[in-house]
DSSP file (Angstrom, degrees, kcal/mol; ACC not computed):
  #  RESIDUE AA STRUCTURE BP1 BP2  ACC     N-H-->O    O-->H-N    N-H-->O    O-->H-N    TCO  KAPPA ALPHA  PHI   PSI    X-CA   Y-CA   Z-CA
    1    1 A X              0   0    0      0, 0.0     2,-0.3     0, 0.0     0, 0.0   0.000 360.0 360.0 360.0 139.3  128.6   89.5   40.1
    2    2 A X        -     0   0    0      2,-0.0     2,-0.1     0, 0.0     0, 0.0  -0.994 360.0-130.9-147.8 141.2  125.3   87.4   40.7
    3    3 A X        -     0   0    0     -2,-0.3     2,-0.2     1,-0.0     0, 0.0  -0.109  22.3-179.0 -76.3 173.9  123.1   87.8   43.7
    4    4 A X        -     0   0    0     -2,-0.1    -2,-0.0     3,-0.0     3,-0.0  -0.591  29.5-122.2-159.7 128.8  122.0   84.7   45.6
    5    5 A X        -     0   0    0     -2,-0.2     2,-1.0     1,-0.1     0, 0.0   0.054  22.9-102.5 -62.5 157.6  119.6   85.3   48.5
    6    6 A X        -     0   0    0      2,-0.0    85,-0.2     0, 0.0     2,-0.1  -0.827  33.5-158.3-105.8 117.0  120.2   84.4   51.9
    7    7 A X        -     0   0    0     -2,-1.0     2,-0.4    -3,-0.0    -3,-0.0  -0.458  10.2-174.0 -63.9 132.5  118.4   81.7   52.7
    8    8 A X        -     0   0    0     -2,-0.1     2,-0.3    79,-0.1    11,-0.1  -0.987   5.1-171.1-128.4 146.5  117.4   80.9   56.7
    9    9 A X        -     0   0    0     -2,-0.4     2,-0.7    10,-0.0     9,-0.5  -0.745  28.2-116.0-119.2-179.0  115.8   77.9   57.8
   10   10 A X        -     0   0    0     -2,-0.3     2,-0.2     7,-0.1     3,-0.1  -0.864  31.2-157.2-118.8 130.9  114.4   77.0   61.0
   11   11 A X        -     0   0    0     -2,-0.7     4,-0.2     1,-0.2     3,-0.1  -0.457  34.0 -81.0-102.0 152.8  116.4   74.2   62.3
   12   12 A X    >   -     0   0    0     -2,-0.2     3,-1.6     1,-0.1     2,-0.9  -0.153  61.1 -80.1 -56.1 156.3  114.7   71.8   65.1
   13   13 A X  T 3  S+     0   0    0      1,-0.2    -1,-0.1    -3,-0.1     3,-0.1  -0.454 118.2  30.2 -60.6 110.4  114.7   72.8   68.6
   14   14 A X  T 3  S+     0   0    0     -2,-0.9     2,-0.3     1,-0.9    -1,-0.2   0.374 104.7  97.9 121.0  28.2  118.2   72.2   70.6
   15   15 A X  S <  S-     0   0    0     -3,-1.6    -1,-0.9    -4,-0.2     2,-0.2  -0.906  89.0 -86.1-122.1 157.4  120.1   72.7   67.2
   16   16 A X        -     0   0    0     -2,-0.3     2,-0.5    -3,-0.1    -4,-0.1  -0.327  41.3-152.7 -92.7 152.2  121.5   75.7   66.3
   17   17 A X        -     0   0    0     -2,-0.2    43,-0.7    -7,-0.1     2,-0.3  -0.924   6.1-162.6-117.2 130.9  119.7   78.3   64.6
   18   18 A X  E     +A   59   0A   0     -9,-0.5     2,-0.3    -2,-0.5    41,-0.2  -0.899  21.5 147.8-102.4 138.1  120.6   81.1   62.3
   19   19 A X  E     -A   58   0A   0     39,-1.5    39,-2.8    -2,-0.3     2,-0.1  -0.933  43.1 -92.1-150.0-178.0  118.7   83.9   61.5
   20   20 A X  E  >  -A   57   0A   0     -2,-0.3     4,-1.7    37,-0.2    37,-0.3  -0.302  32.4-108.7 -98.0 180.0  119.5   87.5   60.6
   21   21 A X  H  > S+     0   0    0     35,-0.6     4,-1.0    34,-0.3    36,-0.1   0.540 120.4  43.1 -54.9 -36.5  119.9   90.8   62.8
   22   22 A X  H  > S+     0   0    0     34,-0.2     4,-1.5     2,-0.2     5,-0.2   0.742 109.3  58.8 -92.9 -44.4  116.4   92.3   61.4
   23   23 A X  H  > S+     0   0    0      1,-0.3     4,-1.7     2,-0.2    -2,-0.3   0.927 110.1  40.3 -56.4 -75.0  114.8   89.0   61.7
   24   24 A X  H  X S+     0   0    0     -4,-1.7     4,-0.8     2,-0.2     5,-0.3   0.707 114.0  53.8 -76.0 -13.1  115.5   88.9   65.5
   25   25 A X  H >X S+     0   0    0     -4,-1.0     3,-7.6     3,-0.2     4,-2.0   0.937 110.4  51.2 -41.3 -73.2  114.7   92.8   66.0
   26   26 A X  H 3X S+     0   0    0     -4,-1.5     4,-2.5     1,-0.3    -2,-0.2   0.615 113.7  39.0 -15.9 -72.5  111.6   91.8   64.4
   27   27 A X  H 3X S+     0   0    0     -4,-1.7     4,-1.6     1,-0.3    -1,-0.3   0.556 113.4  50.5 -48.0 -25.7  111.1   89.1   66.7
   28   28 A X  H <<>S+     0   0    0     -3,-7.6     5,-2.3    -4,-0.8     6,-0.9   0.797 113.2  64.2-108.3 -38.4  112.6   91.2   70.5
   29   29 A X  H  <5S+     0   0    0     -4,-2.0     5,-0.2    -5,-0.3    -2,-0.2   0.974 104.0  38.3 -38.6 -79.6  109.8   93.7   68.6
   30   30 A X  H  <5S+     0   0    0     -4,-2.5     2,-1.5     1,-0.3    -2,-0.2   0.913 113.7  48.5 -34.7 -64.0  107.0   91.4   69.1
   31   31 A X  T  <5S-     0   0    0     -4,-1.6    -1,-0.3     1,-0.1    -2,-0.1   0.081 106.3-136.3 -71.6  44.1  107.8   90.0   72.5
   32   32 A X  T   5S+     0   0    0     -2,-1.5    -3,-0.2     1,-0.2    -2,-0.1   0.752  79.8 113.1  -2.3  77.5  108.1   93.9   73.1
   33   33 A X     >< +     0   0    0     -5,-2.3     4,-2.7    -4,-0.1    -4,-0.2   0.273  38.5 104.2-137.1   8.0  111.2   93.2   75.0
   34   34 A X  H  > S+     0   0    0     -6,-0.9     4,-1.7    -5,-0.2    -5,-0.1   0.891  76.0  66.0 -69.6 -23.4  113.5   95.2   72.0
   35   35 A X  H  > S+     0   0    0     -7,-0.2     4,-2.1     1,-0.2     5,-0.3   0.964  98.1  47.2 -45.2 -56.6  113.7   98.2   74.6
   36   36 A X  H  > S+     0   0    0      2,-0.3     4,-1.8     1,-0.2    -2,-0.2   0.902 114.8  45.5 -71.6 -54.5  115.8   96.4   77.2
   37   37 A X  H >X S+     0   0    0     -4,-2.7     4,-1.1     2,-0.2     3,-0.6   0.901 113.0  49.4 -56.2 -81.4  118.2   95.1   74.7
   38   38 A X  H >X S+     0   0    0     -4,-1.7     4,-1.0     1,-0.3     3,-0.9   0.638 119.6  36.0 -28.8 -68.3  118.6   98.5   72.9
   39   39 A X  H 3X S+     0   0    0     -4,-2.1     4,-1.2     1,-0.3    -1,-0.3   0.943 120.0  52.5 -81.1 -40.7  119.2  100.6   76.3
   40   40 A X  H <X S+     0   0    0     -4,-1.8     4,-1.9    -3,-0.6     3,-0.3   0.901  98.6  67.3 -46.7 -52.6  121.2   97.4   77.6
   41   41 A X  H << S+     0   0    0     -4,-1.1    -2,-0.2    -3,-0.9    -3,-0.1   0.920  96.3  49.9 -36.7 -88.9  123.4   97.5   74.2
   42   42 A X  H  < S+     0   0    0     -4,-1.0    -1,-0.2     1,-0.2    -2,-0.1   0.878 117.7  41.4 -33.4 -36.0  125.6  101.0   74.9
   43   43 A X  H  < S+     0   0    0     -4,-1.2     2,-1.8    -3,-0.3    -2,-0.3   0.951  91.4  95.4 -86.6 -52.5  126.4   99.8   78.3
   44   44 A X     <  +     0   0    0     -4,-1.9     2,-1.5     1,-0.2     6,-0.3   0.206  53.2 172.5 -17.2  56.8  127.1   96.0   76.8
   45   45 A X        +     0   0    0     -2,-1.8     2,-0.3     4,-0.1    -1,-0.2  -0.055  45.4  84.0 -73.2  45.1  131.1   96.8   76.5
   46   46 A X  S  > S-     0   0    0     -2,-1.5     4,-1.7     1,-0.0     3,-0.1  -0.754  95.4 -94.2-126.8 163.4  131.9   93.3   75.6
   47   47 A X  H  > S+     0   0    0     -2,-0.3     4,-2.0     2,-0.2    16,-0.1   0.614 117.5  56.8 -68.8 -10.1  131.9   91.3   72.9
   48   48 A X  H  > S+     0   0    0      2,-0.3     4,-0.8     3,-0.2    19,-0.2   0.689 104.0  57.7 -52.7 -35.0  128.7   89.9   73.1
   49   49 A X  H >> S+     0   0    0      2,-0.2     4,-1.1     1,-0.1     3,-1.1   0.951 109.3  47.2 -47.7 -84.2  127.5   93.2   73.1
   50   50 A X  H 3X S+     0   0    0     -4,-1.7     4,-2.0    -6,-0.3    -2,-0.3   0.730 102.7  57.5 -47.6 -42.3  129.2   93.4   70.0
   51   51 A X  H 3< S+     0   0    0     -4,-2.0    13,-0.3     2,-0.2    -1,-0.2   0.631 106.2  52.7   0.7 -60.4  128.1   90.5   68.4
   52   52 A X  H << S+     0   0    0     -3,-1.1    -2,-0.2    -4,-0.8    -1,-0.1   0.594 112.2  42.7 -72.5 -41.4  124.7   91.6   68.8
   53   53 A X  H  < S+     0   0    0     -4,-1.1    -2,-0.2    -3,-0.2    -3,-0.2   0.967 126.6  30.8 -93.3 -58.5  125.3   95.3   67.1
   54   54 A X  S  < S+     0   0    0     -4,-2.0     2,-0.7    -5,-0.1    -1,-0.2   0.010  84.3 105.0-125.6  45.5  127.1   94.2   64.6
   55   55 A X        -     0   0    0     -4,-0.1   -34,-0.3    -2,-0.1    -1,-0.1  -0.877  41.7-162.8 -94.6  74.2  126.4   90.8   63.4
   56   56 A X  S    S+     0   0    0     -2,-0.7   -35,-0.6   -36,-0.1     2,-0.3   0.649  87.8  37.5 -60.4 -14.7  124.6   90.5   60.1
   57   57 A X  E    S-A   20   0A   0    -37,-0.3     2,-0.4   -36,-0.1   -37,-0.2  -0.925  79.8-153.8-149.1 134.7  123.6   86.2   61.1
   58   58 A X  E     -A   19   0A   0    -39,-2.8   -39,-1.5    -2,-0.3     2,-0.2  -0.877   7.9-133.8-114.7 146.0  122.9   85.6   64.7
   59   59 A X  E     -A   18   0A   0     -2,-0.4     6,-0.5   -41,-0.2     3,-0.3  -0.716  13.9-134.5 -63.5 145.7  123.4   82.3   66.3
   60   60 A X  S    S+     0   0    0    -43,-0.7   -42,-0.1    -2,-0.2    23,-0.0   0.655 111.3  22.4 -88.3 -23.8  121.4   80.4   68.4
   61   61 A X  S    S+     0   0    0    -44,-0.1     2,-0.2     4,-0.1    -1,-0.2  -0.315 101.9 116.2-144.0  50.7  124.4   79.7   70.8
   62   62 A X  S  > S-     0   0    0     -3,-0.3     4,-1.8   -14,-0.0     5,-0.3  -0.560  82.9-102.0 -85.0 171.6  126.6   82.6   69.8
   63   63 A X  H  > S+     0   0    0      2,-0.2     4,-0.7     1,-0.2   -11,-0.2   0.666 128.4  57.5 -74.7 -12.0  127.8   85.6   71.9
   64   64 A X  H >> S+     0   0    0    -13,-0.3     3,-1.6     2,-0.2     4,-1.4   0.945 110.8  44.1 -85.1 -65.5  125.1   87.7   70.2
   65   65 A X  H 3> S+     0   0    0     -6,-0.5     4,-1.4     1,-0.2    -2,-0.2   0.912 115.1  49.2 -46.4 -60.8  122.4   84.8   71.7
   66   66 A X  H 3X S+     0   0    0     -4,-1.8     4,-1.9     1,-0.3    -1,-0.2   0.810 106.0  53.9 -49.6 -38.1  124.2   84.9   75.3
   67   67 A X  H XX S+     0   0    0     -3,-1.6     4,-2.4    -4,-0.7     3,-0.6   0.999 117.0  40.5 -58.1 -73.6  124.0   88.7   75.3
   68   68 A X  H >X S+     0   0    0     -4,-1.4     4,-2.0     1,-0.3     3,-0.5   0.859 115.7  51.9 -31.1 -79.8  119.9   88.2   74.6
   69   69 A X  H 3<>S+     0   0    0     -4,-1.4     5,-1.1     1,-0.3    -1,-0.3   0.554 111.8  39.2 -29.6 -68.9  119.9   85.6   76.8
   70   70 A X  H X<5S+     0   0    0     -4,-1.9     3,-0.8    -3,-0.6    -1,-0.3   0.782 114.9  55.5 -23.1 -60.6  121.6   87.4   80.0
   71   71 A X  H <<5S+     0   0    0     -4,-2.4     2,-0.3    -3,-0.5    -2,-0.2   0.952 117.0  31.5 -66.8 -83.2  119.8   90.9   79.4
   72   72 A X  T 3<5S-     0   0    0     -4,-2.0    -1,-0.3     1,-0.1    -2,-0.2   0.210 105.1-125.7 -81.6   7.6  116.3   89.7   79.4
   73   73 A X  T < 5 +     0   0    0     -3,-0.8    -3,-0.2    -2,-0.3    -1,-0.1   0.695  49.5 174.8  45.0  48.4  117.2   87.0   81.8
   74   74 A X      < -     0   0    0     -5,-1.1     2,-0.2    -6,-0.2    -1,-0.1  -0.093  24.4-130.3 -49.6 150.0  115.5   83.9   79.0
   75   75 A X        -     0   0    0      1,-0.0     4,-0.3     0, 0.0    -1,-0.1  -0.400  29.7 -95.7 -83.5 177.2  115.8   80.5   79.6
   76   76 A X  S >  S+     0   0    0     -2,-0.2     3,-1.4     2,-0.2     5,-0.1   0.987 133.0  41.5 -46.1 -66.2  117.0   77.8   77.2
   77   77 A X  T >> S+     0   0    0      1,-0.3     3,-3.3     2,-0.2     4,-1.4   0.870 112.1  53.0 -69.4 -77.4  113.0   77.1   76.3
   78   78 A X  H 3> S+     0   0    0      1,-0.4     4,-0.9     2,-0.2    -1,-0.3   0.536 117.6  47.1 -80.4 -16.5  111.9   81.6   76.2
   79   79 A X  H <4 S+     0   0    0     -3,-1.4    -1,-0.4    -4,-0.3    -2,-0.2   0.382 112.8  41.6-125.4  17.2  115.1   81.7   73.4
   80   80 A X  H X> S+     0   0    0     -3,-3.3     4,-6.9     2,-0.1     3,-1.7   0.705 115.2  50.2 -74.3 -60.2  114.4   78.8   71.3
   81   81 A X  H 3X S+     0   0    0     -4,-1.4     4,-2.3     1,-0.4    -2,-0.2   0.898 116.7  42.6 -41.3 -82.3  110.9   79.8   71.3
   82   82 A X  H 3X S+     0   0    0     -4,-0.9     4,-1.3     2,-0.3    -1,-0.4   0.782 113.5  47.7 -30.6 -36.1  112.3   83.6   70.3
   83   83 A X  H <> S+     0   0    0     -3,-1.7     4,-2.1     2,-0.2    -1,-0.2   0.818 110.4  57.8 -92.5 -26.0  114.9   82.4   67.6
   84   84 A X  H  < S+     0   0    0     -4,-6.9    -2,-0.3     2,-0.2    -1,-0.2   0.732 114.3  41.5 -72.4 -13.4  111.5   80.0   66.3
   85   85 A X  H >X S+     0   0    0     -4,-2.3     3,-3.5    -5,-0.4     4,-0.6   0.877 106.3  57.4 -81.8 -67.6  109.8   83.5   66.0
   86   86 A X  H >< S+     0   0    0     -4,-1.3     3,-0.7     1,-0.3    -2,-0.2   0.846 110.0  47.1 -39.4 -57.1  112.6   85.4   64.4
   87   87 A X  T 3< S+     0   0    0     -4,-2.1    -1,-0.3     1,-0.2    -2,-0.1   0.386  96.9  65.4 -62.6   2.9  112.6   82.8   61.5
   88   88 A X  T <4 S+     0   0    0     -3,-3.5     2,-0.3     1,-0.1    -1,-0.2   0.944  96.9  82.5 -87.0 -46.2  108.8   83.0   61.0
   89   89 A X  S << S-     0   0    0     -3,-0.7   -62,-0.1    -4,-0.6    -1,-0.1  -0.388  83.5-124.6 -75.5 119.6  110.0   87.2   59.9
   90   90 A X              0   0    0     -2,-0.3    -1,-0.1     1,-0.1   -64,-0.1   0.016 360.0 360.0 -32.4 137.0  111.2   88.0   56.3
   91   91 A X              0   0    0    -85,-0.2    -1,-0.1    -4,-0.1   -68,-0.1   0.454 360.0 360.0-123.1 360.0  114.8   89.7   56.5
């Protein structure tokens, strides 16, 4: 079996963006906003919720993003800006 890394790149703004599950802690770290998702997350009975916990590749307009997006109450502009931070961080 032979490895090959996962690559993410950071795609232009109002295109979708991938990056991974540590990348955007990393990122909700920085904007020190990772509390409000974490305590939000256990009550988050949905799938978005879900999405979010267990998602190894987030989307930029996935249920994981919508979750983000809704909690912290983001705009379009505050979660590009966030998924362009998440890609700067090594996963």
């Amino acid at each position: 079996m032979t490895y090959t890394p996962l690559t993410v790149f950071l795609q232009p703004v109002g295109a979708t963006s991938f990056v991974t599950r540590d990348q955007m802690r990393q990122a909700l770290l920085a904007q020190g906003v990772i509390e409000a998702i974490d305590e939000a997350t256990p009550a988050g009975n949905n799938s978005a919720a879900a999405a979010y916990m267990n998602g190894p590749v987030l989307s930029s307009v996935g249920p994981a993003a919508a979750f983000i997006k809704t909690t912290l109450g983001y705009t379009q502009a505050q979660m590009n800006t966030l998924f362009a931070l998440a890609a700067t961080f090594t996963y």
